[in-house]
C-alpha positions in Angstrom: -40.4 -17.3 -19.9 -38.8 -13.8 -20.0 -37.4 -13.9 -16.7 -33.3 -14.9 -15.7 -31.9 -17.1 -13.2 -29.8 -15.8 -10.4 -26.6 -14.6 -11.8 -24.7 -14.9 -8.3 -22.5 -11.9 -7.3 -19.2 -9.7 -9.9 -16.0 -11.4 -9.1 -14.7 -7.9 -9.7 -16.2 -6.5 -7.0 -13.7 -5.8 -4.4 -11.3 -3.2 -3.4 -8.5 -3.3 -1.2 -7.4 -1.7 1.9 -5.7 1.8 1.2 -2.3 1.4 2.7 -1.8 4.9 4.1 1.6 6.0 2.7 2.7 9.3 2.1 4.2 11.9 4.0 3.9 11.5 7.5 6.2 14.8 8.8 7.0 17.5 6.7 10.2 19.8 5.9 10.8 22.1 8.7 8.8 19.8 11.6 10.8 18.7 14.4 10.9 14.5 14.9 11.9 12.4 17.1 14.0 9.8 17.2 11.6 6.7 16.1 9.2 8.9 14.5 8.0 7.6 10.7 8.7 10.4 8.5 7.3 8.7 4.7 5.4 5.2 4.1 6.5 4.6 0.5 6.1 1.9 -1.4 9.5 1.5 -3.8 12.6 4.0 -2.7 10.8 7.0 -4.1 12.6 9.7 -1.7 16.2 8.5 0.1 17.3 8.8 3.6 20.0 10.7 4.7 21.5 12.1 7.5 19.6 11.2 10.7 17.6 8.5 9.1 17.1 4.5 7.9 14.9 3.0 5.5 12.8 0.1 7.1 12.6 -3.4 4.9 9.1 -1.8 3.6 10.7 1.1 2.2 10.0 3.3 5.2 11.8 6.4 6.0 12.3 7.0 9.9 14.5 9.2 12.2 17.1 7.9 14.0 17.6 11.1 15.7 15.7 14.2 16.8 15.6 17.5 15.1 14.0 18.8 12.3 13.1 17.1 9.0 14.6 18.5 5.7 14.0 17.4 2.5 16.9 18.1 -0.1 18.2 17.0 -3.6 21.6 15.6 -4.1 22.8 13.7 -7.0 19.4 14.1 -8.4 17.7 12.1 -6.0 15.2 13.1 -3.4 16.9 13.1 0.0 15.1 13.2 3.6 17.3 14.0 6.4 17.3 15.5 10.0 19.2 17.8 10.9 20.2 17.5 15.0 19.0 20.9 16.7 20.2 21.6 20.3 16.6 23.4 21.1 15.0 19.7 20.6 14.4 17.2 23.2 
């Protein structure tokens, strides 16, 4: 009997759901207040001026203007910078 029995399915055979993080507005695009500017997971960049971190490490605007990414301390810093042109 040269044949085998079923060997039922891998139990490593599964993937998960990409999570979509990243960089959602870039440096020199103009935000709104609300708008999600990074989905990070861990404080990779920090917010600055203009922004909050969410409890999931996301990086939004708090006001409108333009998005600037800067370096301070020697940490990556998003901010926006109020413009009077936005609305």
């Amino acid at each position: 009997m040269a044949h085998t029995k079923a060997g039922g399915s891998t139990k490593t055979n599964r993937d998960s759901n990409s999570k979509r993080l990243g960089v959602k507005k870039y440096g020199g695009e103009s935000v709104k207040s609300g708008n999600i500017i990074i989905r990070q997971k861990g404080s990779h960049f920090f917010s600055g001026v203009g922004t909050k971190v969410g409890n999931d490490y996301t990086i939004y605007a708090v006001t409108s203007g333009k998005v600037q990414f800067i370096k301070k301390n020697g940490k990556k810093v998003i901010q926006v910078n109020a413009t009077a042109s936005s609305a």
